[in-house]
Residue frames as a rotation matrix with the C-alpha (Angstrom) as fourth column:
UNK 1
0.573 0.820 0.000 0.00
0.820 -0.573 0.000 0.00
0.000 0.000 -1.000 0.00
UNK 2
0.778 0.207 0.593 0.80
0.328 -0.939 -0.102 3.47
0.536 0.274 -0.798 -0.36
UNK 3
0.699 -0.191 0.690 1.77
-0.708 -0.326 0.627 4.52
0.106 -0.926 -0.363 3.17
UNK 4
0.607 -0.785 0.128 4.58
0.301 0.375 0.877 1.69
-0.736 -0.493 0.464 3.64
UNK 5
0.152 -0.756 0.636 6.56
0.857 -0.220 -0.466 2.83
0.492 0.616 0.615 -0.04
UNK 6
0.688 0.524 0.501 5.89
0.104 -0.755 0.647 5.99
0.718 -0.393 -0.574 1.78
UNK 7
0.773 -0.375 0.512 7.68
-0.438 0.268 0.858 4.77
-0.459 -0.887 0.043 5.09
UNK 8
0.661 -0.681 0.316 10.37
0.589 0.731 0.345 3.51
-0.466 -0.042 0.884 2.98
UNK 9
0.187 -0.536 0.823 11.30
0.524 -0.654 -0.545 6.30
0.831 0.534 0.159 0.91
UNK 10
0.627 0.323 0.709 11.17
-0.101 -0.868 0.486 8.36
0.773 -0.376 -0.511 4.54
UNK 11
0.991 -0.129 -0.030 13.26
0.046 0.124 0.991 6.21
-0.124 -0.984 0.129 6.53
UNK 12
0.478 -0.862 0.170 16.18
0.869 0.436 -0.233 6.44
0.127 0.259 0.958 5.62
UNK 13
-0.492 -0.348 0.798 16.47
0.023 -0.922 -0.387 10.27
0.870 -0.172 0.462 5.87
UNK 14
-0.759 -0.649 0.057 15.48
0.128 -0.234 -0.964 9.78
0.639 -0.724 0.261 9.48
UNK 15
-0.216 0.924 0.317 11.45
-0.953 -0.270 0.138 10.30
0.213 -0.272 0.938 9.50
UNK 16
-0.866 0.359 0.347 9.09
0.077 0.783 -0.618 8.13
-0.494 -0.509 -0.705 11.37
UNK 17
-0.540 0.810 -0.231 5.81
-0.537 -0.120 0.835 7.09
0.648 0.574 0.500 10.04
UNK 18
-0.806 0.465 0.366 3.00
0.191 0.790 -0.583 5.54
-0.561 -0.399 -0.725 11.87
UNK 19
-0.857 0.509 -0.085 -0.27
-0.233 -0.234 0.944 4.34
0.460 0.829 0.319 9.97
UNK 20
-0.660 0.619 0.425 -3.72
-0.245 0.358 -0.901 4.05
-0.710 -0.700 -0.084 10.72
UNK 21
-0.628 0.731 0.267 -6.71
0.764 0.644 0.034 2.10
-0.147 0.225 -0.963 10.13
UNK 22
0.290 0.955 0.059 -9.13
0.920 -0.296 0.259 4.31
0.265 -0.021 -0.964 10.54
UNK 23
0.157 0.243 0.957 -10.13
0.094 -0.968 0.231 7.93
0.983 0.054 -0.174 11.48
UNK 24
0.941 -0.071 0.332 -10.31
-0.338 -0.120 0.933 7.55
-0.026 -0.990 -0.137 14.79
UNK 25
0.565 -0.745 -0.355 -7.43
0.808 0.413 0.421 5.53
-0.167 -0.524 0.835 15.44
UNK 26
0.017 -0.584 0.811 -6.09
0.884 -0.371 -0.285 8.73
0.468 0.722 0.510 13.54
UNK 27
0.243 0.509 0.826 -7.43
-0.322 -0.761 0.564 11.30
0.915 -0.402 -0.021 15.73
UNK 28
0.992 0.126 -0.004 -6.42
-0.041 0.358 0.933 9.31
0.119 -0.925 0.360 18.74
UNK 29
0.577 -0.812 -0.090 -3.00
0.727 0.459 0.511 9.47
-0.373 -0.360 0.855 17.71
UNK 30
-0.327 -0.393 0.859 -2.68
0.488 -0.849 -0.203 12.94
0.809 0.353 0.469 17.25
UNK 31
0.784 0.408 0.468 -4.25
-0.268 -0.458 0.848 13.53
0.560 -0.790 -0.249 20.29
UNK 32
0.971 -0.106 -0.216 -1.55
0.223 0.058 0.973 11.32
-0.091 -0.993 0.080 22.05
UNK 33
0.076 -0.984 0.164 1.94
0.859 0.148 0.491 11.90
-0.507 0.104 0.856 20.11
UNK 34
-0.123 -0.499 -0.858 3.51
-0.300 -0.805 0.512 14.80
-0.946 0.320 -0.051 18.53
UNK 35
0.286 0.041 0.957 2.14
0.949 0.123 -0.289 14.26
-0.129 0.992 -0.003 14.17
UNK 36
-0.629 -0.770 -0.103 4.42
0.380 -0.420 0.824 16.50
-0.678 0.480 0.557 12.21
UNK 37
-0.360 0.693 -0.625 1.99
-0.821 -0.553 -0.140 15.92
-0.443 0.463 0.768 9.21
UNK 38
-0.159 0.792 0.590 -1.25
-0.238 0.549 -0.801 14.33
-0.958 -0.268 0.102 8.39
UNK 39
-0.703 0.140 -0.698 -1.63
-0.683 0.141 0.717 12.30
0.199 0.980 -0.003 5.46
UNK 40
-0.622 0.612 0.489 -5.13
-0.174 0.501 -0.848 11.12
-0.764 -0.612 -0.205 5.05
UNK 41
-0.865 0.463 0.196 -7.09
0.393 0.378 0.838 9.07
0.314 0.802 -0.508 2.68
UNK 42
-0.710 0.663 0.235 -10.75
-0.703 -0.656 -0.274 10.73
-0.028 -0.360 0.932 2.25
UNK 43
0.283 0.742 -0.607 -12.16
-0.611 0.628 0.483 7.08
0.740 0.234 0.631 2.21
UNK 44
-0.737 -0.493 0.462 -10.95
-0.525 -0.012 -0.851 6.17
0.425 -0.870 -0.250 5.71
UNK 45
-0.044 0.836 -0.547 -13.36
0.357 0.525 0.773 3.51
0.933 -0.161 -0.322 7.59
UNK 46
0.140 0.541 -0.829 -15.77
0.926 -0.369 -0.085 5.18
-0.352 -0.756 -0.552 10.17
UNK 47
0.733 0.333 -0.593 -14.60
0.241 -0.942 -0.232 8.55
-0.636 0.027 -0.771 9.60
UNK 48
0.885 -0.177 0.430 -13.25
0.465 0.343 -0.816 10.24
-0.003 0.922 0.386 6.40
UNK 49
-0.417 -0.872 0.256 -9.98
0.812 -0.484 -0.327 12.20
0.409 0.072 0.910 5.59
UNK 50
-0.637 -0.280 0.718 -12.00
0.332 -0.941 -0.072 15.15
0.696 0.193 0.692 5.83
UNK 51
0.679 0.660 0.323 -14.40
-0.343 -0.104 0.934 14.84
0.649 -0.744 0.155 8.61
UNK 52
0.375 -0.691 -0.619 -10.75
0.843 0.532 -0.083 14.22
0.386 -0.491 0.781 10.15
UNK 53
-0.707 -0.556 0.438 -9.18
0.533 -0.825 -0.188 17.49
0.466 0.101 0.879 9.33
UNK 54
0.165 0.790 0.591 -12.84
-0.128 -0.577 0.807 18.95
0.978 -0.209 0.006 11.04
UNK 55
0.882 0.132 -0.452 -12.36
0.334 0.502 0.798 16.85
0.332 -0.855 0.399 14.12
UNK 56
-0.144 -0.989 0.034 -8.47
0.837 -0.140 -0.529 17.95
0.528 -0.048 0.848 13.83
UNK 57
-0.399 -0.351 0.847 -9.11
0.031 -0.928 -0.370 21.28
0.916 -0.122 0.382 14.71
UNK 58
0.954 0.291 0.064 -10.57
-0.082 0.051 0.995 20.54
0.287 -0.955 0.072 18.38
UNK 59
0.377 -0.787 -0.489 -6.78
0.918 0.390 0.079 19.52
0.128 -0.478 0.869 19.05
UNK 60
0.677 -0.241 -0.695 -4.38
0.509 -0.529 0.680 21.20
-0.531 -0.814 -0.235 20.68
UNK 61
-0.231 -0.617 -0.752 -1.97
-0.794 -0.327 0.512 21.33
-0.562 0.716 -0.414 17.85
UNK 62
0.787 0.602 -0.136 -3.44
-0.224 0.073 -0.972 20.17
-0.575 0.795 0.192 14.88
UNK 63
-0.139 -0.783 -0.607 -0.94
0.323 -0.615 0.719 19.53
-0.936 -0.096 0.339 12.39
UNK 64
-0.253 0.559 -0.789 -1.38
-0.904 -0.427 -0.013 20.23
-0.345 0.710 0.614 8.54
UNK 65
0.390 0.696 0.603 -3.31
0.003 0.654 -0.756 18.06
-0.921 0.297 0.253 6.49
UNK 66
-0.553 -0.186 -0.812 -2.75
-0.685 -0.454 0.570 16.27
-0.475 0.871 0.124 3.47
UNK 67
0.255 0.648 0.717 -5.62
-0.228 0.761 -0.607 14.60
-0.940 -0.009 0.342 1.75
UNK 68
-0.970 -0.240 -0.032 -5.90
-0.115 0.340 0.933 12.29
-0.213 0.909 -0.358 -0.71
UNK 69
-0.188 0.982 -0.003 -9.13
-0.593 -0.116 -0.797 12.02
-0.783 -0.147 0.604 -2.71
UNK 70
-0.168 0.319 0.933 -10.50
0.695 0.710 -0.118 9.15
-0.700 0.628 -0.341 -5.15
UNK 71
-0.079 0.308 0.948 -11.50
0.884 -0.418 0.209 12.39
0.460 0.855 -0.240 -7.36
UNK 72
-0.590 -0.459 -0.664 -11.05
0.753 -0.610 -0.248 16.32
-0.291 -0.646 0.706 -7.49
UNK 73
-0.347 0.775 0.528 -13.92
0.934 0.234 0.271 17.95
0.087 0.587 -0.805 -7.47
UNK 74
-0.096 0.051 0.994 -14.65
0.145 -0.987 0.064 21.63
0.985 0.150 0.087 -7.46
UNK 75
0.641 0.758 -0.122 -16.68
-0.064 0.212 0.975 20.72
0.765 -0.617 0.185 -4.34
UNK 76
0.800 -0.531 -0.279 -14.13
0.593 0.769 0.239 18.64
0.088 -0.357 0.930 -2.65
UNK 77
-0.245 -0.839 0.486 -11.30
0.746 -0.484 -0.458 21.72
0.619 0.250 0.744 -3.34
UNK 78
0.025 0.663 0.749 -13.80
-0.018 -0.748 0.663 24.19
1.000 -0.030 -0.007 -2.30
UNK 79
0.828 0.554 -0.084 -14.46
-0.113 0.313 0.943 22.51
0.549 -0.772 0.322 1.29
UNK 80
0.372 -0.885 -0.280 -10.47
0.865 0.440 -0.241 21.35
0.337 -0.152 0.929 1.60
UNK 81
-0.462 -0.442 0.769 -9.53
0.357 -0.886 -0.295 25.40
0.812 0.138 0.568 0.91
UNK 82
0.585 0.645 0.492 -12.39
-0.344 -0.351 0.871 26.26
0.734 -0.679 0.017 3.90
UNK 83
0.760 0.075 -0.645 -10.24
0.332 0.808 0.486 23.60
0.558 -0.584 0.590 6.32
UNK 84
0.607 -0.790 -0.083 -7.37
-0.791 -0.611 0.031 24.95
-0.075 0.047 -0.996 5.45
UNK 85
0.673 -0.580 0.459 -6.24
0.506 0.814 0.286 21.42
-0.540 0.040 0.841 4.48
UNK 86
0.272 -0.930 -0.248 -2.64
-0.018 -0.263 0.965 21.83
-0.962 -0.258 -0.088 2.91
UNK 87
-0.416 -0.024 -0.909 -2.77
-0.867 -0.292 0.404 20.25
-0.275 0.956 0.101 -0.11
UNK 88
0.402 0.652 0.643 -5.13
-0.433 0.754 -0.494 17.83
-0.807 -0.079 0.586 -1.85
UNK 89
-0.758 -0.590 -0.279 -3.65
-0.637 0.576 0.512 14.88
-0.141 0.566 -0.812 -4.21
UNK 90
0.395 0.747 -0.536 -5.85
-0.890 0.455 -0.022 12.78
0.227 0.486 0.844 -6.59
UNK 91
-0.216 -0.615 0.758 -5.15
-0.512 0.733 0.448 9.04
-0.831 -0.291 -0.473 -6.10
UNK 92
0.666 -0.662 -0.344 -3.85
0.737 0.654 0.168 6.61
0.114 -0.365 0.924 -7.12
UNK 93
0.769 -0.407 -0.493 -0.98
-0.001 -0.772 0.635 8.61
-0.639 -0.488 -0.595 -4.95
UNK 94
0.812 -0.321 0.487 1.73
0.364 -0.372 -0.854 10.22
0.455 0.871 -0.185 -7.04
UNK 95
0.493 -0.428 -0.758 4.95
0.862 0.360 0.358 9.94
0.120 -0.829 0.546 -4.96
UNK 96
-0.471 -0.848 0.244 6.95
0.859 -0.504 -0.094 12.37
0.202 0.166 0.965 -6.56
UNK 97
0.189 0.800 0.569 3.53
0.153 -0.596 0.788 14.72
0.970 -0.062 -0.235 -6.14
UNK 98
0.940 0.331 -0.086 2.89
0.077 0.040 0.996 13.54
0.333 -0.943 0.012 -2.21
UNK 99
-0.059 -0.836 -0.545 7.06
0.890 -0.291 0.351 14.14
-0.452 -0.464 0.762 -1.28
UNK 100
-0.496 -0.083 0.864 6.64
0.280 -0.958 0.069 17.58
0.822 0.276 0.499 -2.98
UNK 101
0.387 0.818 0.425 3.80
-0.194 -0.379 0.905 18.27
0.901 -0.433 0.012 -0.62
UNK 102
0.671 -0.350 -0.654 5.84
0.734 0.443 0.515 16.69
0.109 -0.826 0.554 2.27
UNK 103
-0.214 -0.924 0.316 8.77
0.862 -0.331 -0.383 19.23
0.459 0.191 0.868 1.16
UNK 104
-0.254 0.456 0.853 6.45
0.123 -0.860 0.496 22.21
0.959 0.231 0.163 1.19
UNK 105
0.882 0.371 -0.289 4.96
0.329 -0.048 0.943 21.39
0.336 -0.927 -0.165 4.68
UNK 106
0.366 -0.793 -0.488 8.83
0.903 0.176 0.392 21.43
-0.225 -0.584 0.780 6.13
UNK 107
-0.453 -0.372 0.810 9.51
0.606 -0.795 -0.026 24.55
0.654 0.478 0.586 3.95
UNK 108
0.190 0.948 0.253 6.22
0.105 -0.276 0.955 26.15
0.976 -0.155 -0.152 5.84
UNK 109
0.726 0.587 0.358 5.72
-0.348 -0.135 0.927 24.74
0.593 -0.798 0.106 9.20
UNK 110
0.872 -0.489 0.019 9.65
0.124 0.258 0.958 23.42
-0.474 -0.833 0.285 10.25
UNK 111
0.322 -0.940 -0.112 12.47
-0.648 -0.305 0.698 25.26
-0.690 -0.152 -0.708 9.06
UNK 112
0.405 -0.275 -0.872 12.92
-0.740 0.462 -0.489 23.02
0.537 0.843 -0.016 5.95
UNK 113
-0.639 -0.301 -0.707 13.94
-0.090 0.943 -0.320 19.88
0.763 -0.141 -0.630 7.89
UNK 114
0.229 0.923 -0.310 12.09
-0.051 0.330 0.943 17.33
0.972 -0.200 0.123 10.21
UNK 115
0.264 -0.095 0.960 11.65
-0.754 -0.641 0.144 17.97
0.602 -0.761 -0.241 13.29
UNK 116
-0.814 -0.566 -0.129 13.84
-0.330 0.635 -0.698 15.98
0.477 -0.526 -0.704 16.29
């Protein structure tokens, strides 16, 4: 799947990944660890990518959001830009796309490199 080429292209330069199952488990583990940044499928089981990034913002520190979506729809951009999700990626995921968007977050929200 996705998320472990993901975790393989990342370890090596020192990043951790962890993955979830679900929304919640996702939300439960941003509630209890330090997440850098959210990548989230918007077809998540129980709750979606983006009724994450809603639920995100009750945390304390949120962090940014990147969704993926089966299809980009005006709609679906429209609602993402309201979240303030980061950046949205069509799937099937597009590595060289979803490590740009990884780059940008670090460029943004940590001093171009990942945080200790």
């Amino acid at each position: 799947e996705w998320h472990r080429t993901v975790r393989d292209l990342l370890a090596p330069q020192g990043v951790q990944t962890v993955s979830a199952r679900s929304g919640r488990e996702a939300l439960d583990m941003m509630d209890q660890t330090t997440i850098h940044v959210a990548v989230l499928d918007q077809r998540m089981p129980h709750i979606g990518g983006m009724q994450v990034v809603k639920l995100m913002r009750d945390l304390k520190s949120a962090p940014p959001a990147i969704l993926l979506a089966d299809q980009l729809t005006n709609h679906l951009l429209h609602e993402a830009l309201t979240m303030h999700v980061f950046s949205v990626l069509a799937k099937p995921v597009d590595f060289n796309l979803l490590l740009d968007s990884l780059a940008r977050v670090l460029r943004r929200y940590h001093e171009s490199k990942w945080p200790g």
